[in-house]
SERO-4910 file (N, C-alpha, C, O; in steps of 0.05 Angstrom, whole numbers):
BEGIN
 pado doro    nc1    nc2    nc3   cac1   cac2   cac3    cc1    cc2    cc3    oc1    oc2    oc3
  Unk    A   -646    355    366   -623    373    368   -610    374    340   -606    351    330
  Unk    A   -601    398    324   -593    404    305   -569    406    313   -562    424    329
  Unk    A   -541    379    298   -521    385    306   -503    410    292   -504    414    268
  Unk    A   -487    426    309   -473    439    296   -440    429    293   -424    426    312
  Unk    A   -437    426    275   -407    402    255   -394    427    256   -374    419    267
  Unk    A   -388    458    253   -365    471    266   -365    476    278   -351    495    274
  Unk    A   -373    478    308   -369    486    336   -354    445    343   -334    442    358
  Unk    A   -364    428    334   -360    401    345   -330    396    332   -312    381    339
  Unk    A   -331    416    309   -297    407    297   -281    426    305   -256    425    303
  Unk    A   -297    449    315   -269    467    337   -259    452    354   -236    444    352
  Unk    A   -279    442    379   -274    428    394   -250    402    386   -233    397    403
  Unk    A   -250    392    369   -239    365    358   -211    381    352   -189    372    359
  Unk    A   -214    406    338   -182    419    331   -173    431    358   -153    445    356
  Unk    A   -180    429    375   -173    447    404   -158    420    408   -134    422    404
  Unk    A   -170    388    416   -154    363    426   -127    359    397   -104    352    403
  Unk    A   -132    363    378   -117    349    354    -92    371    371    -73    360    381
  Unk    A    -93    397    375    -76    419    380    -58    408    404    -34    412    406
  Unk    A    -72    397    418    -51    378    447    -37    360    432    -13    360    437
  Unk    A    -44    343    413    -34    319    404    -18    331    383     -9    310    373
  Unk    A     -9    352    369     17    367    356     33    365    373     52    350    370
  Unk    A     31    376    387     56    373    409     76    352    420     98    354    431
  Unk    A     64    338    413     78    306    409    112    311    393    135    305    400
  Unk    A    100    323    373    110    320    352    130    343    341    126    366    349
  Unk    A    152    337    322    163    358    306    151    358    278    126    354    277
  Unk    A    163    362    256    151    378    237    129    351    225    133    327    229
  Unk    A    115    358    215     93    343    212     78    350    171     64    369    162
  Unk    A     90    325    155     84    337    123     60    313    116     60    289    121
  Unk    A     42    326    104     23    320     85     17    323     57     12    344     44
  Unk    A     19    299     49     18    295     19    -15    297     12    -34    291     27
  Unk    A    -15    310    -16    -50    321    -28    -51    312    -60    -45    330    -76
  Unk    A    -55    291    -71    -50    284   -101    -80    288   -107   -101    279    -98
  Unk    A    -73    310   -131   -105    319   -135   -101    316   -167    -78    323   -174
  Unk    A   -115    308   -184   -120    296   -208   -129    312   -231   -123    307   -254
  Unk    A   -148    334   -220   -169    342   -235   -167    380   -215   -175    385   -192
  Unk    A   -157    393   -228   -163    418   -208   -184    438   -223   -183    455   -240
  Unk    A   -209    422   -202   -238    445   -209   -246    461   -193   -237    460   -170
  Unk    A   -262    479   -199   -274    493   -180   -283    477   -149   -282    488   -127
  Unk    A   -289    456   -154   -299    438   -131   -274    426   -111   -272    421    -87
  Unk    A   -257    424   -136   -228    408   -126   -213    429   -105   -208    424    -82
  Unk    A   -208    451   -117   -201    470   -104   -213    483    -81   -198    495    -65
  Unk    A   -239    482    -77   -249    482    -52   -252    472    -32   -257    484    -11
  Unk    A   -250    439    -35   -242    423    -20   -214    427    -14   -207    420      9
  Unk    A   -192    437    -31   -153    430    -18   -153    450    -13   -131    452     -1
  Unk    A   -168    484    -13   -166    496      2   -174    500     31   -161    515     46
  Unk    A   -196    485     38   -210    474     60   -189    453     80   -187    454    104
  Unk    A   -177    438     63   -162    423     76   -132    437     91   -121    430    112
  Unk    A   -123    460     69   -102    468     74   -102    492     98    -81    502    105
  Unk    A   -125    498    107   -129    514    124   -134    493    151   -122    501    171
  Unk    A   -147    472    156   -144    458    175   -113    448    177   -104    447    200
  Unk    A    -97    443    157    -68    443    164    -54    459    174    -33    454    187
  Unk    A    -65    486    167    -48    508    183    -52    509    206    -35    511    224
  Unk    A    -78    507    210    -93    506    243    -68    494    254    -58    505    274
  Unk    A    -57    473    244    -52    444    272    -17    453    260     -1    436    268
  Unk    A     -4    472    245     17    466    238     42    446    222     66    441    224
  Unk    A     16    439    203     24    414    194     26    426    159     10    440    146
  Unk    A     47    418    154     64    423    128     55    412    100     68    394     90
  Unk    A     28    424     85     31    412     65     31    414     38     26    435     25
  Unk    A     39    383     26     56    392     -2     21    377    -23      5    359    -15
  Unk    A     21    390    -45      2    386    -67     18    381    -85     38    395    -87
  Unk    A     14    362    -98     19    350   -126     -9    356   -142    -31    347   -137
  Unk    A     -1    376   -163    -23    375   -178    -18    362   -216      1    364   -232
  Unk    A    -37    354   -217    -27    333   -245    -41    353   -265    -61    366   -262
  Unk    A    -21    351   -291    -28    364   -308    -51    361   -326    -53    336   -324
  Unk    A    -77    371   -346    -85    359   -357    -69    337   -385    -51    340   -402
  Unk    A    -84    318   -377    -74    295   -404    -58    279   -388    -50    259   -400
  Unk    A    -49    283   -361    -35    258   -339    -41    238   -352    -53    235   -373
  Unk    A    -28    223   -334    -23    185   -348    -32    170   -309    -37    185   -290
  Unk    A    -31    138   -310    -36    133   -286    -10    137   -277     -6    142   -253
  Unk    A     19    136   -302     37    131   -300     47    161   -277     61    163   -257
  Unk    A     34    175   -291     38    207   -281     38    206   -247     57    204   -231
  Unk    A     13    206   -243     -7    192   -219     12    179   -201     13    188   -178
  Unk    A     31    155   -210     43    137   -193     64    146   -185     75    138   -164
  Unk    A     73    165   -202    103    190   -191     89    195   -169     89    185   -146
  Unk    A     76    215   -181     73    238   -159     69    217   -125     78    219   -103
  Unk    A     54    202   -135     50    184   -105     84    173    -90     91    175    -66
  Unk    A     95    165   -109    119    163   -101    135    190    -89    140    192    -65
  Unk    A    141    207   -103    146    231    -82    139    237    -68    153    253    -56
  Unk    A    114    231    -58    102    238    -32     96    222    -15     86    228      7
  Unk    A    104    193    -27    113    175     -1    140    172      9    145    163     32
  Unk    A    165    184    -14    187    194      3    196    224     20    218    233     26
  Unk    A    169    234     23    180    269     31    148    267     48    147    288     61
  Unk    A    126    254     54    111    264     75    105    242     98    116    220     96
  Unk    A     90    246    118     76    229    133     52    225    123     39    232    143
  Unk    A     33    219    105     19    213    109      3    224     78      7    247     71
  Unk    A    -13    209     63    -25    225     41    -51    219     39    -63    203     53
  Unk    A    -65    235     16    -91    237     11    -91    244    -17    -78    262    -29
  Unk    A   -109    225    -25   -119    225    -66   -143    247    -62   -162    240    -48
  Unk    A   -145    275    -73   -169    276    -73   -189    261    -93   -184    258   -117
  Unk    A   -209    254    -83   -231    236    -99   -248    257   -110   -249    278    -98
  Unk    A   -265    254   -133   -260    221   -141   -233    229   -165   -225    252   -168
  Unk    A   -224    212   -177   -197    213   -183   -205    208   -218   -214    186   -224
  Unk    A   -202    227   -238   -211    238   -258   -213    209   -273   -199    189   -267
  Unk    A   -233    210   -293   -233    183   -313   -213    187   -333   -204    207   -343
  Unk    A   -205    153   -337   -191    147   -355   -160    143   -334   -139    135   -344
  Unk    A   -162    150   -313   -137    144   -288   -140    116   -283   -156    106   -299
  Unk    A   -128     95   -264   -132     78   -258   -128     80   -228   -107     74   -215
  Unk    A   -156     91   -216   -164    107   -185   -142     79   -168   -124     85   -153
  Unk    A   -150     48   -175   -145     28   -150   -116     27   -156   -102     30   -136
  Unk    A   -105     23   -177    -69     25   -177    -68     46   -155    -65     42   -130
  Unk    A    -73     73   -172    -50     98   -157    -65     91   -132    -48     76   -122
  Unk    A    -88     92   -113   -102     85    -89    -84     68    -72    -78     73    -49
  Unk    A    -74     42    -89    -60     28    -72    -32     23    -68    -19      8    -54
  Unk    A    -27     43    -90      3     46    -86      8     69    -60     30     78    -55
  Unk    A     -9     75    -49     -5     89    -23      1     61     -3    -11     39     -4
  Unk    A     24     71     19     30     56     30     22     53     56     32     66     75
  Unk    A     -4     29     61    -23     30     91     -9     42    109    -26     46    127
  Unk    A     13     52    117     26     60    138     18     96    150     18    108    171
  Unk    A     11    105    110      9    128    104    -12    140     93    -14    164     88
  Unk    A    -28    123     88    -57    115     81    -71    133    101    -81    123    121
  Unk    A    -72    163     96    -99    178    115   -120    176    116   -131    174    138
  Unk    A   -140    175     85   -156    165     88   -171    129     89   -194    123     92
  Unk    A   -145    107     83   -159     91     96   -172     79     75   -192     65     78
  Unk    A   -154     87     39   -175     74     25   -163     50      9   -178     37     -4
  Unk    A   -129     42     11   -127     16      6   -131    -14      8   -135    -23     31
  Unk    A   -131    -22     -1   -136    -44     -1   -129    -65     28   -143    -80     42
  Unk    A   -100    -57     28    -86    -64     52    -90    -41     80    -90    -50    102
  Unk    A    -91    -15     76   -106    -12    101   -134    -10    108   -141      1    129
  Unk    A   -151    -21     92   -185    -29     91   -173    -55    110   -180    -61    134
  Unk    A   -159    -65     96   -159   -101    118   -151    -94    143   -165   -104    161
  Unk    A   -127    -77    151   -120    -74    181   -143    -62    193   -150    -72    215
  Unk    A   -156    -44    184   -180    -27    199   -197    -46    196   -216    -40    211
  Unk    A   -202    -64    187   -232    -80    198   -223   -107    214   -237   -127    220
  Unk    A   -191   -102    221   -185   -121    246   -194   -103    268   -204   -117    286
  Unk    A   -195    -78    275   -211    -63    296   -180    -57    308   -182    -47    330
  Unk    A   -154    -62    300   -136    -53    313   -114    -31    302    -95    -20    313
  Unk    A   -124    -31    278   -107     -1    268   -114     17    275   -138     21    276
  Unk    A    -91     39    286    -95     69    292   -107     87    273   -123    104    279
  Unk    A   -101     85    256   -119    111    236   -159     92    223   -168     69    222
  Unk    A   -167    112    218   -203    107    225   -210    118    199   -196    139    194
  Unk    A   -229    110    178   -234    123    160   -248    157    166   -265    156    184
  Unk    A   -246    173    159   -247    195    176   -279    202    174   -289    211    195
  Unk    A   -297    199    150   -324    201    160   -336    190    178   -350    204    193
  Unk    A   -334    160    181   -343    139    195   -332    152    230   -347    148    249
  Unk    A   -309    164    232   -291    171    254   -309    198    264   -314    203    288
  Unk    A   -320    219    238   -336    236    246   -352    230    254   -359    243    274
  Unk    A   -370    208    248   -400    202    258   -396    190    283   -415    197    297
  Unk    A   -377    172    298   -381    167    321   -370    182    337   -368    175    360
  Unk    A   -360    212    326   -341    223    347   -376    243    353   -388    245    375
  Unk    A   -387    257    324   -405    265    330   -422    261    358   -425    276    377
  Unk    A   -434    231    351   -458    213    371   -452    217    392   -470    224    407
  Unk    A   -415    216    404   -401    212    427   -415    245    443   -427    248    464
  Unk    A   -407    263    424   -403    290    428   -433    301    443   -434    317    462
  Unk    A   -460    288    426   -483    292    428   -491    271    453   -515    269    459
  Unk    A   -477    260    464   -496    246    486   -496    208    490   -501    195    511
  Unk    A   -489    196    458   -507    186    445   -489    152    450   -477    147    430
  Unk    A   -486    134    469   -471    116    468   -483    100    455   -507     98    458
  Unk    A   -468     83    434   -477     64    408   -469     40    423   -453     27    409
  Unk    A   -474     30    444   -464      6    451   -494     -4    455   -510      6    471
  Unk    A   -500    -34    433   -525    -51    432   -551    -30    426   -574    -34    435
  Unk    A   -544     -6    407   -562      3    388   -569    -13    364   -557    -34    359
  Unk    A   -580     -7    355   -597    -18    322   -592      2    304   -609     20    303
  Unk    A   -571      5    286   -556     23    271   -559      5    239   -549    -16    231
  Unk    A   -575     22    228   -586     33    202   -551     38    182   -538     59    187
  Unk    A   -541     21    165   -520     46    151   -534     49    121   -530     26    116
  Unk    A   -545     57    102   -551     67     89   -533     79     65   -524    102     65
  Unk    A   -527     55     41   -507     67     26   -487     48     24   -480     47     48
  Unk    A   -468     27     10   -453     13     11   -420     23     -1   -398     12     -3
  Unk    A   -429     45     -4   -400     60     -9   -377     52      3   -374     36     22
  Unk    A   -356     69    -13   -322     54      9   -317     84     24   -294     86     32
  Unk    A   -330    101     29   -320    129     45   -346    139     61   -341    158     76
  Unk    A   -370    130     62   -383    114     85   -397     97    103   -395     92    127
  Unk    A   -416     84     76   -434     62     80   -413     36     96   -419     25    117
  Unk    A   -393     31     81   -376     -1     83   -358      6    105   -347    -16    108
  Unk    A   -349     22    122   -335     31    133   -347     43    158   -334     44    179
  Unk    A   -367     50    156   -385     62    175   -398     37    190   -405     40    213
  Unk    A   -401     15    179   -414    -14    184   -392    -26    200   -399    -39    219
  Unk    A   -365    -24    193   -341    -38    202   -341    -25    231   -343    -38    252
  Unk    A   -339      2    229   -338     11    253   -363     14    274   -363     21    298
  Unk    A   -376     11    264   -397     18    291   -404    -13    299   -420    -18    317
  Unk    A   -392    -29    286   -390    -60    298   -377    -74    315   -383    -94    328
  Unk    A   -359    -61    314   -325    -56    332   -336    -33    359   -326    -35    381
  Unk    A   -352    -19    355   -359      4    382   -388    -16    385   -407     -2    391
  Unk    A   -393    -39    382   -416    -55    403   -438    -50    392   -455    -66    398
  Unk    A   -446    -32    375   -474    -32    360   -478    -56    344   -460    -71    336
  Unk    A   -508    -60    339   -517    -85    317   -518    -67    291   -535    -50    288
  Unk    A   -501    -73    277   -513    -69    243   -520    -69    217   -513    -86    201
  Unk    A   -533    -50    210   -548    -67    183   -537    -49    160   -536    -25    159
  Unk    A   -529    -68    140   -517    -44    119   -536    -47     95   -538    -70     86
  Unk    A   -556    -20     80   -576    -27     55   -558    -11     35   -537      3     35
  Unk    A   -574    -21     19   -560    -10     -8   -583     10    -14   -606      6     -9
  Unk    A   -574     34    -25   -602     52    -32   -630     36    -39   -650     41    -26
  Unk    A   -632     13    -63   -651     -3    -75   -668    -13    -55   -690    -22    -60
  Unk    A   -657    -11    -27   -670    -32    -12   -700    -23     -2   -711     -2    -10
  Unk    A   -706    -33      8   -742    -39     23   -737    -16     53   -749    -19     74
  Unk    A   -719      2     47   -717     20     66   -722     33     91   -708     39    111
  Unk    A   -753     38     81   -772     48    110   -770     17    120   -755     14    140
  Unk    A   -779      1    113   -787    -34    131   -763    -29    147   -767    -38    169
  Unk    A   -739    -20    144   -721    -25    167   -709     -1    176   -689     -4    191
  Unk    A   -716     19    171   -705     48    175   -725     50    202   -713     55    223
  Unk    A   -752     47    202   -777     51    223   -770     43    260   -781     50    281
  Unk    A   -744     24    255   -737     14    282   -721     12    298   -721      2    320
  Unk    A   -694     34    275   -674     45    279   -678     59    302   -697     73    308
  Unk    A   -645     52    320   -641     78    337   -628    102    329   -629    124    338
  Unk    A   -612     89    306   -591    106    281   -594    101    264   -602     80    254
  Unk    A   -588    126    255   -586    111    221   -565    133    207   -571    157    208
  Unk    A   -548    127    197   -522    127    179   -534    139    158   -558    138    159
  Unk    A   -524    152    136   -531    169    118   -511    165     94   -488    174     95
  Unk    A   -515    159     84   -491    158     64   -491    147     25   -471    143     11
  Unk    A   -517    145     17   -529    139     -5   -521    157    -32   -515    146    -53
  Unk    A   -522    190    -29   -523    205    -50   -542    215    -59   -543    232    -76
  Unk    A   -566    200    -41   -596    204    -59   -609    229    -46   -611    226    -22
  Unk    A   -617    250    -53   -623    271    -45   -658    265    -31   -678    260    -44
  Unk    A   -656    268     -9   -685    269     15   -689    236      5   -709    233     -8
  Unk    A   -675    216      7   -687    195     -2   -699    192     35   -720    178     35
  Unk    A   -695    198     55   -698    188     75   -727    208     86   -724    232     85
  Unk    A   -750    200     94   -767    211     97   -780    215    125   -770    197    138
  Unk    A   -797    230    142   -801    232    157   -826    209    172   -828    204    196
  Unk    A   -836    202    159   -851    166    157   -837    138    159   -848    117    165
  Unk    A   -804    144    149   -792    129    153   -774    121    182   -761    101    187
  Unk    A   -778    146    198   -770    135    217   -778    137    244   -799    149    244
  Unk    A   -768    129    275   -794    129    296   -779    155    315   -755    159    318
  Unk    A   -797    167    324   -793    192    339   -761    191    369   -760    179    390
  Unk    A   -745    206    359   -728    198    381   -696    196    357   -675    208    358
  Unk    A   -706    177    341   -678    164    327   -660    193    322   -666    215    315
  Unk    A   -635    180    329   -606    194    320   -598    193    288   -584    174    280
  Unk    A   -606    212    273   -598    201    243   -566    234    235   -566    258    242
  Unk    A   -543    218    219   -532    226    214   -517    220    184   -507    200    173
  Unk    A   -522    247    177   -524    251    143   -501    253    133   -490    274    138
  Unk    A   -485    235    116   -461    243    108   -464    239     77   -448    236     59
  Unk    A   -492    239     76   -499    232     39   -493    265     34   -498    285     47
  Unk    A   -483    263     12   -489    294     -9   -479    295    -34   -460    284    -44
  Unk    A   -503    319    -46   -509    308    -78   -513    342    -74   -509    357    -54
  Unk    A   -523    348   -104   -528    361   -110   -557    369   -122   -568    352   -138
  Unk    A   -570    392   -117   -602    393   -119   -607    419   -129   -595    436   -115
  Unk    A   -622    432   -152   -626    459   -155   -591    475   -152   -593    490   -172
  Unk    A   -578    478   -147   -548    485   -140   -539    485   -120   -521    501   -115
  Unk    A   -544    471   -105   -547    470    -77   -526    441    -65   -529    419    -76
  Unk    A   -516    442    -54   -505    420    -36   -534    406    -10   -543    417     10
  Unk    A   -538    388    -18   -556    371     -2   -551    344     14   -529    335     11
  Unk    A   -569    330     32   -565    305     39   -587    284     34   -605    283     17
  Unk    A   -581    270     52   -596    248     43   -620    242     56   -636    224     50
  Unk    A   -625    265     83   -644    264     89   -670    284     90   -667    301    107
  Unk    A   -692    287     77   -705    306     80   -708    327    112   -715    321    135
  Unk    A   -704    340    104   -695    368    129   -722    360    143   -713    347    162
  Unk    A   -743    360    146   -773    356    157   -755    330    177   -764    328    200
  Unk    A   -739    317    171   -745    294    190   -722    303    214   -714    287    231
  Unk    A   -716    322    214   -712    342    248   -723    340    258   -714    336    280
  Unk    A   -754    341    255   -770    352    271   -780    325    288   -792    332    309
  Unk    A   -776    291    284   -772    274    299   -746    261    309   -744    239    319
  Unk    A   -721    283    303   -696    270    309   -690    273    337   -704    288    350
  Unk    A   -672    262    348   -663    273    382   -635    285    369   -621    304    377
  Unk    A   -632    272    352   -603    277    337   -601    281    303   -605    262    288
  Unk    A   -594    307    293   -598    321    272   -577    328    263   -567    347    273
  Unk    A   -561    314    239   -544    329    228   -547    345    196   -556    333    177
  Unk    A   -538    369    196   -554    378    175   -526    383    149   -502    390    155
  Unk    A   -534    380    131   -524    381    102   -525    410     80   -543    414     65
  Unk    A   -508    423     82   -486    429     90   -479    431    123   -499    430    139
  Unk    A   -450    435    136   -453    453    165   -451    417    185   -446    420    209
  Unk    A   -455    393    176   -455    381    203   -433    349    203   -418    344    222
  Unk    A   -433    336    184   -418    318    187   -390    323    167   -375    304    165
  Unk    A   -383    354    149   -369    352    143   -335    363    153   -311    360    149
  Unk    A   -353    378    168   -325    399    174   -315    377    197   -291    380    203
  Unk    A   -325    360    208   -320    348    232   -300    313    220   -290    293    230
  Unk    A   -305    322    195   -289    293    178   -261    312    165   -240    299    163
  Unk    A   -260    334    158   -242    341    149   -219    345    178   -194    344    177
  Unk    A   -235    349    202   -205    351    219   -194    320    227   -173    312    236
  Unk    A   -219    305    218   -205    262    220   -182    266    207   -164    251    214
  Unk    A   -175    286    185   -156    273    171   -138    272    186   -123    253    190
  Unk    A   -139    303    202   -113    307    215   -107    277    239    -88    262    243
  Unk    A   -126    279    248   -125    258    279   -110    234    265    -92    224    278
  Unk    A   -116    223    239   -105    201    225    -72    207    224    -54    193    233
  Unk    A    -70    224    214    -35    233    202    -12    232    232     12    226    232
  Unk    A    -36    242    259    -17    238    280    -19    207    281      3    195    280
  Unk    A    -42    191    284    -36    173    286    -25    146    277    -25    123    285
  Unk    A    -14    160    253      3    150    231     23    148    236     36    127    235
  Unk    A     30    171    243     64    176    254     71    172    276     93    180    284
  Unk    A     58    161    288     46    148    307     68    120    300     91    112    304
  Unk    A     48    115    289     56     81    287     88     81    266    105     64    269
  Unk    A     89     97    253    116    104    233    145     98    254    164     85    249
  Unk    A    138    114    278    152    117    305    170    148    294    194    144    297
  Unk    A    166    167    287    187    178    270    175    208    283    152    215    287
  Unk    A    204    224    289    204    251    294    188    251    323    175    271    327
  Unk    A    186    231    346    167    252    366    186    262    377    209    254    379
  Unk    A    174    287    387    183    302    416    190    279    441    178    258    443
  Unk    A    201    283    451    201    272    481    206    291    508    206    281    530
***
């Protein structure tokens, strides 16, 4: 089955749309570093899933020649004026990405990448979820697919899916194994019930490498010929039960996590609900 990631993230914005309601005005902070063609396609992407759900948000855009100093403002205004923020990554060189990163305050931390909310989320009891890792099991859920005492493959040691994707599918009852691209791959990809996607390496994952049936879900992407790609060669559909394809499947379904995070932020903030 070839998943389709916008019909599965309508669905996901149809529930996020009950869970507005909760709520009164609802602001999102966007500190973007570097505004490229790429940059801008992503905070326009994002800012349209904000309108979807009615959620208010503010962009800080940094000038060229910023400072980290620059960087740490802007984070500060937007930890006094929103619920909830997001760095777009990766966060231009010569910045200092883990300062301004962790001067976000875990409370407000959407995506989930400080320091201090990395530690509450791998107690398994914080409300907000790194939002790819949140796509991939909402996906599996969506497709059929219960990960309780599977053999889950994560692929990639990254902090936005590999390391995070491991935390969580450990916490939902699966056994798992986290490789680093370098590793001996197929020897343990072959016996997977899953396998996690998340390397960068364009078709590093092959159709030899894995056994007829397996659920694999691609959140690797690179670039190939001009093309946006993943990490698994497209041929290995044709033994998946579960297919997600690169562009079109695990992304659109991580950009509405953000939102599910920000309610459940404010959430925990206790601030502005409806009653």
């Amino acid at each position: 089955m070839i998943v389709n990631g916008k019909a599965i993230a309508e669905k996901l914005y149809g529930e996020l749309a009950e869970e507005r309601k909760e709520f009164g005005e609802v602001v999102l902070g966007h500190l973007v570093t570097e505004m490229s063609p790429v940059t801008s396609s992503y905070a326009r992407i994002k800012e349209r899933g904000a309108e979807k759900l009615g959620i208010k948000m503010i962009r800080i855009e940094l000038p060229e020649g910023a400072t980290t100093a620059d960087a740490l403002a802007g984070i500060k205004k937007l930890v006094e004026t929103t619920d909830g923020i997001i760095p777009q990554l990766p966060i231009i060189p010569g910045l200092d990405a883990e300062a301004i990163i962790n001067a976000i305050p875990k409370e407000k931390d959407v995506d989930v990448l400080s320091s201090a909310a990395v530690a509450e989320f791998e107690t398994g009891l914080w409300p907000a979820i790194p939002p790819v890792p949140a796509a991939l099991a909402y996906i599996l859920k969506e497709s059929g697919i219960d990960v309780r005492g599977k053999n889950i493959i994560s692929l990639g040691r990254g902090r936005l899916v590999g390391k995070p994707a491991a935390v969580l599918f450990k916490h939902l009852g699966a056994t798992v194994e986290l490789l680093g691209r370098d590793a001996d791959i197929a020897s343990h990809t072959k016996n997977a019930d899953i396998i996690i996607l998340g390397a960068g390496v364009p078709g590093i994952l092959k159709p030899d490498m894995v056994k007829r049936g397996v659920a694999i879900v691609d959140a690797g992407t690179s670039e190939q010929g001009g093309k946006v790609v993943g990490d698994a060669d497209p041929a290995v559909a044709e033994k998946a039960s579960v297919f997600t394809p690169v562009p079109g499947g695990v992304g659109p379904v991580a950009i509405a996590m953000i939102y599910k995070n920000v309610f459940s932020l404010k959430r925990l903030q206790g601030g502005d609900l409806k009653r």
